[in-house]
C-alpha positions in Angstrom: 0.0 0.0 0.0 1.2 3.4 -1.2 0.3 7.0 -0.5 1.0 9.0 -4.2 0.1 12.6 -5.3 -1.8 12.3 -8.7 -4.6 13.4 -10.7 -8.1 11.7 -11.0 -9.8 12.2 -14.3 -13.8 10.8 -14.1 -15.8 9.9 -16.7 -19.8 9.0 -16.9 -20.1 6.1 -18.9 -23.9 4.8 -20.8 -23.3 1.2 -20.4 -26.4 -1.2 -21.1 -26.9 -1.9 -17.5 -27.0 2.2 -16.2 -24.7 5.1 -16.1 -21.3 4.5 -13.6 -18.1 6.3 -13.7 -14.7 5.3 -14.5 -11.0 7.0 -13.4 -7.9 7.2 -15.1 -5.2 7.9 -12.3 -2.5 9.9 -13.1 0.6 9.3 -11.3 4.7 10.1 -10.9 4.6 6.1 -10.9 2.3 5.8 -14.3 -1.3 6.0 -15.1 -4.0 3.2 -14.4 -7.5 2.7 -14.4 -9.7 2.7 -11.6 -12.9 1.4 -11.2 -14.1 1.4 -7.8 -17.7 2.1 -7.2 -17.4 4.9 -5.2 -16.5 6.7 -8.3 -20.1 7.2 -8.7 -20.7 10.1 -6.1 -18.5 12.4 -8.3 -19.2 14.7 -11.2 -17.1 13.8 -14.2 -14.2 16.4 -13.8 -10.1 15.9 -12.9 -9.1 15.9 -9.3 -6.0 16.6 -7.6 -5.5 15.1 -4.6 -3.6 12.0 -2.7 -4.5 8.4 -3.7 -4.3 5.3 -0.9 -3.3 2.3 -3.9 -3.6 -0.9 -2.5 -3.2 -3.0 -5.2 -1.9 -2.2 -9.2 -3.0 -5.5 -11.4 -3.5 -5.9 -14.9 -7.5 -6.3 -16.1 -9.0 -7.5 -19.6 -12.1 -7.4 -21.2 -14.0 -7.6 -24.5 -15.8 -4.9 -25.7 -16.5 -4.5 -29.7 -15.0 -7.6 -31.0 -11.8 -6.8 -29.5 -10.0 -7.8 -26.3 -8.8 -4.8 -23.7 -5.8 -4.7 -21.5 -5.4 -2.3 -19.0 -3.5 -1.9 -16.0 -5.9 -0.9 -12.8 -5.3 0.4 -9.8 -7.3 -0.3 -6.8 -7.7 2.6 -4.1 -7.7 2.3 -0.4 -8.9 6.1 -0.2 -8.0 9.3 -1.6 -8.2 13.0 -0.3 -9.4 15.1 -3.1 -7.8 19.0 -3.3 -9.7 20.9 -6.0 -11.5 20.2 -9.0 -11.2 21.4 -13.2 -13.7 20.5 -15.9 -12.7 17.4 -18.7 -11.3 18.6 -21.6 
């Protein structure tokens, strides 16, 4: 478990089953994906803050005929600083 500075991009997505949000956490170490459910309370935006990772693994899925690999990052807790709009 590591404590990192980064910056949390969310994004609303229209899936099938309901709207839910998706991260991509920007980091000194790299950039991941995070999908943890309490993603959900948040506006779509970018957030600075400080990111508890517990756990980095690698995650695939298909979507579209096609098979995705992505490496995710699974947070312990994060303390958010200040929010911009997506660009």
């Amino acid at each position: 478990m590591i404590t990192i500075p980064g910056q949390l991009a969310i994004k609303t997505i229209h899936g099938r089953n309901g709207d839910f949000n998706v991260g991509r956490l920007a980091t000194s170490i790299g950039e991941f994906v995070v999908k943890n459910a309490e993603l959900d309370q948040y506006c779509e935006g970018k957030y600075d803050g400080d990111f508890v990772i517990v756990e980095i693994r690698p995650a695939t899925y298909n979507a579209n005929g096609r098979m995705v690999i992505e490496i995710r990052a699974h947070l312990g807790g994060m303390t958010l600083s200040n929010i911009d709009a997506l660009t």
